[in-house]
Every structure is written in C-alpha cells, then in structure tokens.
C-alpha positions as CSV (number, residue, x, y, z in Angstrom):
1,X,32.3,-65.2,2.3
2,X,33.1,-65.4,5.6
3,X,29.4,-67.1,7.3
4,X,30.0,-67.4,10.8
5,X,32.0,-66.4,14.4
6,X,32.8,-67.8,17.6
7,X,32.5,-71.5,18.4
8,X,29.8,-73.1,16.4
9,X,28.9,-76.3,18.7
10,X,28.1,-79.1,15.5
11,X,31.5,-78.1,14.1
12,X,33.0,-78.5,17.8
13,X,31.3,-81.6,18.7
14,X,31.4,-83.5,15.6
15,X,34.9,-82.0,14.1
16,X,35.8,-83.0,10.3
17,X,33.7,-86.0,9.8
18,X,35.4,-86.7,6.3
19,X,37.2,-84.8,3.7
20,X,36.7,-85.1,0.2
21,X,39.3,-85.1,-3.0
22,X,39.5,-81.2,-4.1
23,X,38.5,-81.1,-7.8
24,X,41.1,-82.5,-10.1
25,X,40.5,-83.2,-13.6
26,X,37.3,-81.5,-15.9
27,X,34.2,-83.7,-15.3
28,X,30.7,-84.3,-17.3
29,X,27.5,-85.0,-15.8
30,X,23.9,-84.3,-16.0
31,X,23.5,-82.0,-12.8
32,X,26.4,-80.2,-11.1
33,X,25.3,-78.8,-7.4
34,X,27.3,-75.6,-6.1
35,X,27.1,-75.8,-2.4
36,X,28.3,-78.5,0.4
37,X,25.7,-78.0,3.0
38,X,22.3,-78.8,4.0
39,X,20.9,-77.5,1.0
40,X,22.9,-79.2,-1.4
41,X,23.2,-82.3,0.4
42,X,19.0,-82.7,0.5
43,X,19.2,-81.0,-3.6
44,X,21.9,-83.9,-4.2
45,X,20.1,-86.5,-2.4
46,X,17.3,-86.4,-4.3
47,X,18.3,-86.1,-7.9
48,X,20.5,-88.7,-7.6
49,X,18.1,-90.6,-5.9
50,X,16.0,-90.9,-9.0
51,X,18.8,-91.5,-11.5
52,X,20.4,-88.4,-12.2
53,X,24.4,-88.2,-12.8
54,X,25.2,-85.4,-9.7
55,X,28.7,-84.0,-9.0
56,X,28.9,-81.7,-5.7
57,X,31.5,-78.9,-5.8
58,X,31.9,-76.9,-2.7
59,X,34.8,-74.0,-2.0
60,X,35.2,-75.4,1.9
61,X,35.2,-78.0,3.7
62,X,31.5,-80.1,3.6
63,X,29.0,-78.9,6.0
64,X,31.4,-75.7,7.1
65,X,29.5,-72.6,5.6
66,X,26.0,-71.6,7.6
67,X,24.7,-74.9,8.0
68,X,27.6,-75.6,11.0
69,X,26.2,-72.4,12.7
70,X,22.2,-73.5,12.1
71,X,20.2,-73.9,15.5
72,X,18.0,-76.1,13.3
73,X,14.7,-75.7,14.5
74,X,12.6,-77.8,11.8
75,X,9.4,-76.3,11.9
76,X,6.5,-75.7,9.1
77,X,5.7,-72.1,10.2
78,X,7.0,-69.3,8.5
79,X,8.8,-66.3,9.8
80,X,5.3,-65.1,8.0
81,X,2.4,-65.1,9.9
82,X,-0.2,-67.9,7.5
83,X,-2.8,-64.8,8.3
84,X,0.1,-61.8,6.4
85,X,1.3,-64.1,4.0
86,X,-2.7,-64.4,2.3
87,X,-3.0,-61.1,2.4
88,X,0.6,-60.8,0.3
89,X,0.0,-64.2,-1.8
90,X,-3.6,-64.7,-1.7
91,X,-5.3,-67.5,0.8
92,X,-4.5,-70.1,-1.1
93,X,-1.2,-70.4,-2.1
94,X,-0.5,-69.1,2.0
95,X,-2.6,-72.6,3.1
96,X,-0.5,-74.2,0.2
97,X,3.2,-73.3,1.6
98,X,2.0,-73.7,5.5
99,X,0.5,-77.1,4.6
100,X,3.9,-78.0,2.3
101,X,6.1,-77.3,5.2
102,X,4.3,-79.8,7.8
103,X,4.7,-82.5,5.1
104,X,8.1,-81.6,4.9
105,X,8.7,-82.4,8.7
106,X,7.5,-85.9,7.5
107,X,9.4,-85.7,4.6
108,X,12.7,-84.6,7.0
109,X,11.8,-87.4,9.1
110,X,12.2,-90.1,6.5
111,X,15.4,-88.9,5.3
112,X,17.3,-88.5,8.6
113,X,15.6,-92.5,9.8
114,X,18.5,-93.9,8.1
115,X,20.7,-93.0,10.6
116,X,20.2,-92.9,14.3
117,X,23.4,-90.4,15.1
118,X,22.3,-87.1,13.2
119,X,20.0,-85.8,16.6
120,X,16.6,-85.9,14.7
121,X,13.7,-86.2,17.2
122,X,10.1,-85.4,17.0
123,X,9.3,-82.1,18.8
124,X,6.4,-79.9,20.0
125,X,6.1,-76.2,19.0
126,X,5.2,-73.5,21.7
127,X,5.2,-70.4,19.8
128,X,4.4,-67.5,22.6
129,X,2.9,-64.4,23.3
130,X,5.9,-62.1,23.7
131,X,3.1,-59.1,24.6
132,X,-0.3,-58.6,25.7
133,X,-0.7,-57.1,22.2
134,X,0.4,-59.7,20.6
135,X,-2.3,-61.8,21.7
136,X,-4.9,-61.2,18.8
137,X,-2.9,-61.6,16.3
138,X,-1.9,-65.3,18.1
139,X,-6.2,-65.6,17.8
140,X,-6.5,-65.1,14.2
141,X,-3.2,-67.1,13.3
142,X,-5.2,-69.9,15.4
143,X,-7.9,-69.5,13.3
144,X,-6.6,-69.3,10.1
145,X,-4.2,-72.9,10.5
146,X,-7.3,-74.7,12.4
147,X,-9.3,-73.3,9.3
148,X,-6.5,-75.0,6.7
149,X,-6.1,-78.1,8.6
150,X,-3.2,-77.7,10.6
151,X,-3.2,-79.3,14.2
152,X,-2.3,-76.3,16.6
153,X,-3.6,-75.4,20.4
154,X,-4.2,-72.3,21.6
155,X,-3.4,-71.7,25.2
156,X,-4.4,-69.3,27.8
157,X,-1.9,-67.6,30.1
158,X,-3.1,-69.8,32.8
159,X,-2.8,-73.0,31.2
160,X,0.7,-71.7,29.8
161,X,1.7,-71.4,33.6
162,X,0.3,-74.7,34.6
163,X,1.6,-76.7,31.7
164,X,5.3,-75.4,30.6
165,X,5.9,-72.8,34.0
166,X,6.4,-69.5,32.8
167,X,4.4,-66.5,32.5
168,X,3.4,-64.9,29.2
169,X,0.0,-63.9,27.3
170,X,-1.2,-66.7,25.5
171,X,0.3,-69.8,23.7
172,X,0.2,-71.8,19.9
173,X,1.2,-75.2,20.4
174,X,2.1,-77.2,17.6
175,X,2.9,-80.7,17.0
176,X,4.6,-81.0,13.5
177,X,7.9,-79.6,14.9
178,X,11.8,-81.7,15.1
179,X,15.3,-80.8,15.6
180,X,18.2,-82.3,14.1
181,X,22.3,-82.2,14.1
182,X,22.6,-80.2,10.5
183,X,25.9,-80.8,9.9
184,X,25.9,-84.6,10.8
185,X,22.9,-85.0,8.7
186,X,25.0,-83.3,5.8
187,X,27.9,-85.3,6.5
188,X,25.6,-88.6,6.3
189,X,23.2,-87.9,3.4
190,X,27.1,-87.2,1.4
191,X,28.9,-89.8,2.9
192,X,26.1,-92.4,1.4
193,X,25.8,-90.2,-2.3
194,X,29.8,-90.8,-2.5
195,X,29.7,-94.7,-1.7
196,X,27.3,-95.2,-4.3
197,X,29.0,-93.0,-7.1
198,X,28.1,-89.8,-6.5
199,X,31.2,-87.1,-7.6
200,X,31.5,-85.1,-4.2
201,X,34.5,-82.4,-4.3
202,X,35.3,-79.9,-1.3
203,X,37.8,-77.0,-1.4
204,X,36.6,-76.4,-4.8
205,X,36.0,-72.7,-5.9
206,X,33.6,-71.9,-8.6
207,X,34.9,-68.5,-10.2
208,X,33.1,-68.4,-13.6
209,X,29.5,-70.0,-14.9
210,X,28.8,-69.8,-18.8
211,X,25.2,-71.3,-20.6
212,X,24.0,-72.5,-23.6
213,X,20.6,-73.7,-24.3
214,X,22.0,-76.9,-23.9
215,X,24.7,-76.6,-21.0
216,X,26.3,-75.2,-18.4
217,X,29.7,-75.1,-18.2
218,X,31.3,-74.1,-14.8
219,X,35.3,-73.1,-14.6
220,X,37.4,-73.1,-11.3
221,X,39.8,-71.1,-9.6
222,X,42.6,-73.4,-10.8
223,X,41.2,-73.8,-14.4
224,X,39.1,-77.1,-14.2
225,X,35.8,-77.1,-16.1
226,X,32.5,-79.0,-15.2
227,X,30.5,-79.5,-18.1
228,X,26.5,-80.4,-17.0
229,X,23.2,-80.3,-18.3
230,X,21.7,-78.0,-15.6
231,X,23.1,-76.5,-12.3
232,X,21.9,-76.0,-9.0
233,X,23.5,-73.4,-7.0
234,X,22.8,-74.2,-3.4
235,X,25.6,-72.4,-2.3
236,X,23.8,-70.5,1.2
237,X,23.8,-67.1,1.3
238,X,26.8,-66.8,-0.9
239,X,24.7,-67.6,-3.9
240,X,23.6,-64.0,-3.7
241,X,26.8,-63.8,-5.1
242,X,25.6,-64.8,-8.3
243,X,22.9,-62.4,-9.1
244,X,22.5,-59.3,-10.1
245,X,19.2,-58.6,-8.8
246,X,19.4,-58.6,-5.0
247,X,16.6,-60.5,-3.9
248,X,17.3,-61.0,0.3
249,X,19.1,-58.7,3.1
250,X,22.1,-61.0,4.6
251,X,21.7,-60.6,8.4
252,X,23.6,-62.2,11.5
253,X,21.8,-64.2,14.0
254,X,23.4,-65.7,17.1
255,X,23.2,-68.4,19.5
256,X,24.5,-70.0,22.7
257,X,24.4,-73.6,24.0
258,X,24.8,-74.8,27.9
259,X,26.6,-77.5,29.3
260,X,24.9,-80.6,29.6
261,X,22.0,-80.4,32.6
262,X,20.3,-83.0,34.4
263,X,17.0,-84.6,32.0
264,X,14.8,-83.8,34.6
265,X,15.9,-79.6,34.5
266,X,15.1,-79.5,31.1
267,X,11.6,-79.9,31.8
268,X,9.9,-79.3,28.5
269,X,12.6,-78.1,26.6
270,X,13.3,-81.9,26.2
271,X,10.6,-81.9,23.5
272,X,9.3,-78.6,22.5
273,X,11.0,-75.9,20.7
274,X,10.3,-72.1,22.1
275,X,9.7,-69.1,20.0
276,X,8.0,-65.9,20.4
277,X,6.0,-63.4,18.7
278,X,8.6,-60.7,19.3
279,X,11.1,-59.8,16.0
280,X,13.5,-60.5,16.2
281,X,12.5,-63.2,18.2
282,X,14.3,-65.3,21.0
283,X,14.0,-69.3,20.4
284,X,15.3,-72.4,22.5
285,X,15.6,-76.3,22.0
286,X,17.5,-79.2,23.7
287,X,20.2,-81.4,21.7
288,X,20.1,-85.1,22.5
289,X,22.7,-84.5,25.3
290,X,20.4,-83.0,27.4
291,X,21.9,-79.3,26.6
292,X,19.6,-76.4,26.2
293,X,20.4,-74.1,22.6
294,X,19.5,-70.5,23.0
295,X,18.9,-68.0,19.8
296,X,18.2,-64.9,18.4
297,X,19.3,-61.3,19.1
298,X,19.3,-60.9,15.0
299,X,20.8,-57.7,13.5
300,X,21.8,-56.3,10.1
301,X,25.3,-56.4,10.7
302,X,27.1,-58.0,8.0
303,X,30.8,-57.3,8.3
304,X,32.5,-60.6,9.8
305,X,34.9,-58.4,12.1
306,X,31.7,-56.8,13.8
307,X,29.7,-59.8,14.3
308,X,32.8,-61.5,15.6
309,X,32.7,-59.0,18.1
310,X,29.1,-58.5,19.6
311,X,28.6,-62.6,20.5
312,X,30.1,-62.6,23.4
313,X,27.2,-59.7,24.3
314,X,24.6,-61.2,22.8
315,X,25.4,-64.7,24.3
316,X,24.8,-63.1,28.1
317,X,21.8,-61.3,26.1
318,X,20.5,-64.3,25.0
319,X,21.2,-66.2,28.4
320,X,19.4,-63.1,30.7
321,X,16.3,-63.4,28.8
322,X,15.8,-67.1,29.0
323,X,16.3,-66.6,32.7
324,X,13.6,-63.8,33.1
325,X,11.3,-66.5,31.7
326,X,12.6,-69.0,33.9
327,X,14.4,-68.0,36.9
328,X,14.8,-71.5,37.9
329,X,17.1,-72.7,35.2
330,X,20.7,-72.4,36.0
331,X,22.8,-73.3,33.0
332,X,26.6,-72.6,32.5
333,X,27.3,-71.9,29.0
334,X,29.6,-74.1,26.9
335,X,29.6,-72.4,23.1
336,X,28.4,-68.8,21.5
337,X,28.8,-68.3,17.7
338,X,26.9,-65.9,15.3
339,X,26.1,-67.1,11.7
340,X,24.8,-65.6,8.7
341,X,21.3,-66.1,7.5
342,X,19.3,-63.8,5.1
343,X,15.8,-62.5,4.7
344,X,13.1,-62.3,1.9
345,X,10.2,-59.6,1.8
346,X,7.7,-62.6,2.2
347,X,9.6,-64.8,4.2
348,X,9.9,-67.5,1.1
349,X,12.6,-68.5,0.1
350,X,13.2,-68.8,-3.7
351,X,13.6,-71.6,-6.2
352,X,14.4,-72.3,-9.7
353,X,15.6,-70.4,-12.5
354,X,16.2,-66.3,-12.9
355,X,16.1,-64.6,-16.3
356,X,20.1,-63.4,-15.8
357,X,21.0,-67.1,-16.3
358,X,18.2,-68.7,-18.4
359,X,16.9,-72.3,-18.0
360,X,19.7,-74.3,-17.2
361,X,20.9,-73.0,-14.2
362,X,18.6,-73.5,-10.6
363,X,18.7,-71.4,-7.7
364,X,18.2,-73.1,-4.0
365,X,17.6,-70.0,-1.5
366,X,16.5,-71.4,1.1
367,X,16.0,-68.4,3.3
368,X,14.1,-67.8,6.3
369,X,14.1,-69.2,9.6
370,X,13.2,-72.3,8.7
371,X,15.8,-72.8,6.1
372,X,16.3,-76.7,6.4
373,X,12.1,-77.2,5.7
374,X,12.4,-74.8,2.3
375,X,15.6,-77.5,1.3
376,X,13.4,-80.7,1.5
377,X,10.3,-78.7,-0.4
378,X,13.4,-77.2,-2.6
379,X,14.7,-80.6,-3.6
380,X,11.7,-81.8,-5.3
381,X,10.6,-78.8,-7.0
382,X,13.9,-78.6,-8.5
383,X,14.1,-81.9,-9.5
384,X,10.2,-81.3,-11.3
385,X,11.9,-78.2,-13.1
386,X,15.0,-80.7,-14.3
387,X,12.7,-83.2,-15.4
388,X,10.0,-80.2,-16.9
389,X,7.1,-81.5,-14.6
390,X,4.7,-79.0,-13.1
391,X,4.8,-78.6,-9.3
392,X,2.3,-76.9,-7.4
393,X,4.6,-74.9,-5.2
394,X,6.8,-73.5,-8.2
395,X,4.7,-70.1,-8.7
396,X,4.8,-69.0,-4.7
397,X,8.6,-70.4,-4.5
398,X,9.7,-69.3,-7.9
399,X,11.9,-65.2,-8.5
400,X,8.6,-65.1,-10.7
401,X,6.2,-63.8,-7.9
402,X,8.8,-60.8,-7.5
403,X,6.6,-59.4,-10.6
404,X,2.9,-60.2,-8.7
C-alpha cells in the first residue's frame, strides 16, 4: 500500500537511521507485532517492557509507511468535539477518552525524555474560530472540558489579536499539547528494543495469518513462519487489509514545511500548535529548527497516482491560507508530501480483538488526527487484553461499540 507522495521532510532530514536483518529463519515468541512504525514501536515498547518475548515484522523499511508523512501534532483533543462525542458515547465515557488523551501527552512525554534528538517539546494549543458561527459551539466545548477538568482558555477576538496577532472569532487555548519527530522517535524506541533482545525484522511481508485457541501462526511471502501466542497488528492503515468488515474511510491529508526562519518570526508558532474549527481543518507547528509545518487540505482521494498529483496544489493552498491569517510571515517552502490517514464515524480509533480473528490476534487502529496519542493509550490496553486485565478504556476503544 502505497501511504505517501512527494517529499516527506522526517524521511528527508533524518534518511535511513538503521536497517534491520529481513526475516530469515521461523521464529517463536509470546507476541509478534505487524507494523514498523509509531504504533508498533510504542505497542512493542511496552510489552516488552514488562517482560513479554516481542518480535517486530514490518514489510518496509522501519518508520517508512504513514508515520514518515505524520505532522505529529500530539494533542488530547479529538477530531470529535468532547460536547458530540457524549451525545454519541454517553458523558462519561466522552470525559473518559478526553481525559485519557491529556495523560497520554504525559505519558508521550516520558517515553521520548530518554532521548534529547527525537524533537519532543511541550506545546500550547490554540484551536480557532474558523467562523463567526462557529463560535457557540467553541462556548459549549469550553464548558464541557472546564466541567471534566481539563485546563482550557477561552479567548475573545480581541484578546486573540492582542495575544497571537491575527484576526478570527474567538479562541480555546490549551496547554496539554507537544510535537515530536515521529520517525526518529520510532527509530529510537526500536533501536533500544533491538539492543536489549528484542527480534526486530524490516522488509518482511506478512501474506497469510492462521489461529488456534492457543496460537497464531503468521507465514511470509518467502515461506517463513512466526509462531506466537497473540498478535498485534499495528500495521497503519494497511491493517484494514486484514478485515473484512470495513471499519474507517482511508483519506489523503497533506502538508508543507518552510525553510528555516529567524526565532523571533515564528512568534508563537515557537510553542503553540494552530488548528481550526473548519473541516477539514488547516493546522501549523514549528520543528526545533525554527521551521514552520503547514497541514490539511484533506480529501477522499485514495489512488497514490492522484494524490501524487494534487500536492504541489495544495502545498500553495496550504501556504495562501496561512498567509491570509498572517500577511506578515514570509516563508519559502522547503518540502510538500501528502500521506494517508483514515477516519472512524466517532473519531476513535479501535483496539483489541474482532470476531473474524478470535482472541489471539489484536488490532492497533490508531485513527484520527491525533493518531500518535491513541498509540500510547493503545499500548497499554493491549497489553491489559494480553495479560486478561480489565481496562477502563477497552469498551469506548474496542470494534465492540460498533454494536451500541
């Protein structure tokens, strides 16, 4: 599945960090992971950070699928307004996954400390008005975090102008927000697994999966079997692949980054993140290079040869609209690449096991905008299904709520 066009700027920047041995001879363990990317890497992190046997099988090279081409916003809100998604899900469990993703950020935070080159910082939120419409809803979003606990600002137009420059509507600012390099951060969490032990395999194709109430075995493209007591397929968007019930609509998203500016022309940007209200909706961050990331212009298309073509368009989309909001930024683009992401109904992603495969075999969807949040929450509600704990998120996260 071919997950991304153009110039993706982690890939660029960083190149092939490391390559692993391709899959050789048939291999036993206690949890086999599908999938070389941020998901996986988080998934793989954390079993075998509590003593489970993990071997990592992924079909490219580590880190080269979507999670190259993710902007990586790290933020707790949901593509799901917290007000929609209690109306869907009931209150509670709405307050439950808003509140799960702002200890994620934490969680996110703690993970990426161990190194200080994977472009995790702290950042604000500014999530704007992108109409004078959209305003009330912005009022009873307020409402509903301040009501559950979450620390969030509204601002008025005026103070908007006065404190970030531009001109829209109204404002929620947010604290528990970060940004992070994905694919270093991949590299990094499986560069540590494979020093202490960890099986990691790239270039590796999965073509056939069979179960018993006891095992999975998984068979590859050249005939090598991997014999484990569960699986995890954290395979992106491609793990669609393995289900017949289609539970997400693949879509292309695309982005643009700048040369580096001057720190002082990045003004905000240096520590906030930008959204709007707006859907699809237009969203900005800075790397630690002092470049500005533009994204957004979403659209069904899902034919590689199409998207390939529309992002030099929707780069000079993307650019003219940050400059209507602020005319006095002048940046010269260095990179534009589209990736593939997919949507849920809800906006949550899904985790766990589906009835076409039984028990054994986990899914780790984590779709949505903010994809990299779902994989830290993702990590340890797998690893409570594996070990047959109960965890509070499983019923909102799980294919189960498709029958509410």
């Amino acid at each position: 599945m071919d997950l991304k066009s153009g110039y993706p700027f982690w890939a660029v920047s960083n190149g092939l960090m490391q390559a692993f041995p391709r899959l050789a001879a048939d291999q036993h363990c206690d949890v086999a992971v599908i999938g070389g990317g941020i998901t996986g890497a988080l998934i793989a992190d954390e079993l075998a950070g509590h003593g489970f046997d993990v071997v990592v099988l992924e079909q490219r090279d580590i880190g080269w699928g979507s999670t190259a081409a993710s902007t990586a916003l790290l933020q707790y809100e949901i593509d799901t307004h917290l007000v929609d998604l209690a109306k869907r899900h009931g209150e509670t469990d709405a307050a439950l996954a808003y509140r799960a993703c702002a200890e994620a950020i934490d969680r996110l935070n703690e993970v990426a400390s161990a190194w200080r080159d994977v472009g995790f910082a702290r950042n604000r939120s500014l999530y704007y008005a992108s109409r004078r419409r959209d305003v009330r809803a912005l009022e009873e979003e307020h409402a509903a975090r301040r009501h559950h606990g979450l620390d969030v600002q509204l601002l008025s137009a005026a103070r908007v102008r006065e404190d970030y420059g531009f001109d829209v509507p109204a404002a929620l600012l947010s604290t528990q927000a970060a940004r992070v390099d994905p694919y270093r951060l991949t590299h990094r969490l499986l560069q540590r697994l494979h020093k202490l032990g960890v099986r990691i395999f790239d270039r590796t194709r999965v073509e056939d999966i069979q179960t018993t109430s006891r095992s999975v075995t998984l068979r590859t493209d050249t005939g090598i079997n991997v014999r484990a007591a569960h699986l995890v397929i954290a395979a992106g968007y491609a793990s669609q692949h393995w289900l017949k019930q289609r539970v997400a609509r693949n879509r292309s998203s695309y982005a643009v980054i700048s040369d580096p500016l001057p720190e002082a022309q990045l003004g905000f940007l240096g520590d906030t993140l930008l959204w709007e209200t707006a859907r699809p909706y237009l969203y900005a961050r800075s790397t630690p290079d002092h470049r500005v990331l533009l994204g957004g212009e979403d659209d069904a298309i899902d034919i590689p040869a199409k998207r390939d073509a529309r992002v030099q368009k929707k780069a000079r989309t993307l650019l003219k609209r940050l400059g209507t909001l602020f005319p006095g930024l002048a940046i010269t683009p260095a990179f534009s690449w589209a990736g593939t992401f997919a949507e849920t109904e809800d906006g949550l992603p899904f985790f766990g096991p589906h009835p076409q495969w039984g028990s054994r075999v986990q899914f780790a969807m984590a779709y949505g905008g903010n994809g990299i949040t779902y994989s830290m929450l993702g990590a340890g509600l797998l690893r409570a299904r594996i070990e047959r704990r109960r965890h509070p998120l499983w019923p909102l996260f799980s294919f189960q709520r498709l029958d509410r």
